[in-house]
C-alpha positions in Angstrom: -42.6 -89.9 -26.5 -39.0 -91.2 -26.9 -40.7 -94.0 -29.4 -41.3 -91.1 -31.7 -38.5 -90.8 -34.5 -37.5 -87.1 -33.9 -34.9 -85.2 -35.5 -32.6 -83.9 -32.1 -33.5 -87.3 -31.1 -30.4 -88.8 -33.2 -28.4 -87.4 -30.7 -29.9 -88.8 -27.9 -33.2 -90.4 -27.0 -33.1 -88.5 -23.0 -36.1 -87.2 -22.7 -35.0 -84.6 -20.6 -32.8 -83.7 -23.6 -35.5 -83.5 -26.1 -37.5 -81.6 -23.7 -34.6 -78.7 -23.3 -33.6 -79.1 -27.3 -37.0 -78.2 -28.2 -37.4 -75.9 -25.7 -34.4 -73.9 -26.8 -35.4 -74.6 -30.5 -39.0 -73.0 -30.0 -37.0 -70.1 -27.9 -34.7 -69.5 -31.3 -37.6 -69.7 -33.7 -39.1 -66.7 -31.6 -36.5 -64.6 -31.7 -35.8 -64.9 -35.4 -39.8 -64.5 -35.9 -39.4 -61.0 -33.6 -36.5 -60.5 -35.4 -37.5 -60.3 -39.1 -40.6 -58.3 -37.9 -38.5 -55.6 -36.9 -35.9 -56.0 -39.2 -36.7 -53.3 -41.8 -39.4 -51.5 -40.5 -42.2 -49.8 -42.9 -45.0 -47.6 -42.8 -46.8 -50.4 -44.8 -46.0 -53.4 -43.4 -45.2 -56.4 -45.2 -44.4 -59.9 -44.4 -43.6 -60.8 -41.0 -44.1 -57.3 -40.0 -47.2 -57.3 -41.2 -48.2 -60.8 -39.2 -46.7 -59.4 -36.0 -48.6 -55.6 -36.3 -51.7 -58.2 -36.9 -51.3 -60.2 -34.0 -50.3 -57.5 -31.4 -53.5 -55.7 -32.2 -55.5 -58.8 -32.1 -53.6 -58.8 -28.7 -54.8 -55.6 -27.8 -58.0 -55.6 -28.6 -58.5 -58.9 -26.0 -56.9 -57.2 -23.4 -59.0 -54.1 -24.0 -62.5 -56.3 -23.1 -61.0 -57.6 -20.4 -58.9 -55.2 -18.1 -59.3 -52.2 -20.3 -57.2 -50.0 -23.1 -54.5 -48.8 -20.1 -54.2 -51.9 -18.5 -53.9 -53.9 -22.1 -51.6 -51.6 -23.0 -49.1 -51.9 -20.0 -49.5 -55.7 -19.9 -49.0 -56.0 -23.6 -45.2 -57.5 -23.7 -46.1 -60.1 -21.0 -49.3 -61.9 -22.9 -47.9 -61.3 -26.5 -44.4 -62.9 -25.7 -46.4 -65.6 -23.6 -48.3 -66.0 -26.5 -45.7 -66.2 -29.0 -43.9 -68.5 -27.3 -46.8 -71.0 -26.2 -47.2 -71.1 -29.7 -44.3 -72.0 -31.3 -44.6 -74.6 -28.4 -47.4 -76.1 -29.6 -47.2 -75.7 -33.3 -43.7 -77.2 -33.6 -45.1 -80.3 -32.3 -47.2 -80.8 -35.4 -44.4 -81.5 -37.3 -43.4 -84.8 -38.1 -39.8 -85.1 -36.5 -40.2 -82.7 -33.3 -41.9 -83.0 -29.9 -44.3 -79.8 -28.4 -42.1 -78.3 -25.1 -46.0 -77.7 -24.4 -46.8 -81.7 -23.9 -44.1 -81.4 -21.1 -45.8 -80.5 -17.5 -42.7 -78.9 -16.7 -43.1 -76.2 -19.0 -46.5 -75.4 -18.8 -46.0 -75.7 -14.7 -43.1 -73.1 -15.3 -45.2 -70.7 -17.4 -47.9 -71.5 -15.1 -46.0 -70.4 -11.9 -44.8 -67.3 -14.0 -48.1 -65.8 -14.6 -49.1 -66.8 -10.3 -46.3 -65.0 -9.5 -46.4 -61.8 -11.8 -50.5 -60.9 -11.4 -50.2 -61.3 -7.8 -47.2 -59.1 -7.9 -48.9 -56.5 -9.8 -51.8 -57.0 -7.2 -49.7 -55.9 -4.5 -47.9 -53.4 -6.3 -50.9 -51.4 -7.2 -53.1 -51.4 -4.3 -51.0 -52.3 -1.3 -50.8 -55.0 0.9 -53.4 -54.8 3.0 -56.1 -53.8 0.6 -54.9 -56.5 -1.8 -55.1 -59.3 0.7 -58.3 -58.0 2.3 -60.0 -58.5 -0.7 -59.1 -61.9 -0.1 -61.7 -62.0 2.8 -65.0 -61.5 1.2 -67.8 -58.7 1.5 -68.2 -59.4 4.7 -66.1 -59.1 7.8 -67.6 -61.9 9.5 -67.3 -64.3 6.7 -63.6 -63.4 6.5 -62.3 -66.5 8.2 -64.1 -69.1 5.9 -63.8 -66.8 2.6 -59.7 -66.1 3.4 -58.7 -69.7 2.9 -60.9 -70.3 0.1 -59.5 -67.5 -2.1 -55.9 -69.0 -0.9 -56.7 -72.6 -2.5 -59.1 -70.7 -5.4 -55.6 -68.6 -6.1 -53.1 -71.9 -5.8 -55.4 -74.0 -8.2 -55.4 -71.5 -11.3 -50.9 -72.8 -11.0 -52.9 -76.4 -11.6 -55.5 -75.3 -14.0 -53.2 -73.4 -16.5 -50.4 -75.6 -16.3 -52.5 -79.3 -16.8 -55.2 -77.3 -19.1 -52.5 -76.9 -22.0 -50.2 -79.6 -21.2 -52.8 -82.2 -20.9 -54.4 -80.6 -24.3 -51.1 -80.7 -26.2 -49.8 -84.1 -25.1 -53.2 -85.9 -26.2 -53.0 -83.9 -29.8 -49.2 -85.3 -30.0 -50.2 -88.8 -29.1 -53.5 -88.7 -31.4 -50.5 -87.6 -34.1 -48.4 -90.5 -33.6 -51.1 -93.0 -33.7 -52.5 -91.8 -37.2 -48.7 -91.2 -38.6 -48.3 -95.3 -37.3 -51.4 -96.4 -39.1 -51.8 -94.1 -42.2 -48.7 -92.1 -42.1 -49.8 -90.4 -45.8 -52.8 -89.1 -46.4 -54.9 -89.8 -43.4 -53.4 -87.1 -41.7 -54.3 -84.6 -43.5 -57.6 -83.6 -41.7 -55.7 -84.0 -38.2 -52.8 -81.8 -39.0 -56.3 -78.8 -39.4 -57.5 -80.2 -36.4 -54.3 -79.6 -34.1 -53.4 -76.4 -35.8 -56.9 -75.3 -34.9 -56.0 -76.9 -31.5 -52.4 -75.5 -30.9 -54.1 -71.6 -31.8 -57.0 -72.2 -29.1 -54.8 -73.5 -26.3 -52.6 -70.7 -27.1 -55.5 -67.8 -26.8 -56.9 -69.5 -23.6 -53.7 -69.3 -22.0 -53.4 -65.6 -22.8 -57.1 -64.6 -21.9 -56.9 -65.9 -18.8 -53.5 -63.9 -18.1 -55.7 -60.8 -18.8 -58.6 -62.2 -16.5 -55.7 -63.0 -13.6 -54.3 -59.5 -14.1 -57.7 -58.0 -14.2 -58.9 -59.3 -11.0 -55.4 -58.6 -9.4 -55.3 -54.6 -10.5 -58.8 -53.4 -10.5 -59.8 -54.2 -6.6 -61.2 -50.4 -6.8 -63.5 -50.9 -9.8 -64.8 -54.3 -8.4 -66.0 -52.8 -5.1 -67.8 -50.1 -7.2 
């Protein structure tokens, strides 16, 4: 959107430079927001210690209905940073003067390939090789050359369905922006700036669930065949 007054865009209308500016800008934002939380920790928490207690138990409590209290637990700092930083991603983006790193397919591809890699590491790690990938080839033995390559693609695609899922959601809600701000830059979009908000919070949780149901279906192989 290099047609899009932005403010790092005064130094340079690149979009691969707005892309890594904001990027590195959401990146900051998140580690002032940890920051402050754990600043001056209390017993009673207050202010942004109190927001991030709230959200990691909101956290928490999806993980639980999905892969279980131990599981959650463990998996915790992966989907809460994810989280966090998705966003940040998205939010900043409703901002008159920024861009969302999130309506860039190279950053949801990246996050994307990040969570492909992890839960099929943690796959592997907790019920071995063999079991793992045999679980690849279906209930039945026989069906095992037809259901192997099935899983293979089914596995591949979930890269092309987070990734496109939250850019392609993100970079409509920034264009929709830009075409109200152009026509009734006051108080027209007032409704729309509910709407993406409301947007930029269910993008972020769908991402995040879906971590939890990748992990869950990577680690639990034993419960499954129960």
């Amino acid at each position: 959107m290099n047609e899009v007054f932005t403010f790092l865009g005064i130094v340079s209308h690149n979009h691969a430079y707005l892309y890594a500016a904001h990027t590195i800008l959401v990146f900051i934002l998140v580690l002032l927001f940890a920051k402050s939380a754990v600043k001056s920790l209390r017993l009673v928490p207050v202010g942004s210690q109190n927001v991030m207690e709230a959200y990691l138990q909101g956290v928490l409590a999806m993980g639980k209905d999905v892969i279980g209290e131990k599981h959650a637990r463990t998996y915790l700092p992966l989907v809460a940073t994810l989280g966090l930083f998705i966003f940040f991603a998205n939010v900043i983006g409703i901002i008159p003067g920024f861009e969302s790193p999130s309506g860039n397919i190279n950053f949801t591809l990246t996050l994307a390939i990040i969570v492909f890699l992890y839960y099929n590491f943690e796959g592997i790690r907790k019920n071995g090789v063999v079991a793992y990938f045999a679980h690849f080839m279906g209930p039945m033995k026989i069906l095992a050359p037809l259901m192997f390559p099935i899983e293979i693609v089914s596995h591949i695609s979930r890269i092309i369905s987070l990734s496109f899922r939250l850019f392609g959601n993100i970079k409509g809600d920034d264009l929709f922006l830009a075409v109200v701000l152009m026509l009734a830059p006051y108080i027209a979009p007032l409704p729309a700036y509910a709407l993406l908000s409301f947007s930029a919070i269910l993008q972020t949780f769908i991402f995040m669930i879906l971590t939890y149901v990748y992990l869950a279906g990577a680690v639990l192989l034993h419960e499954e065949s129960l």
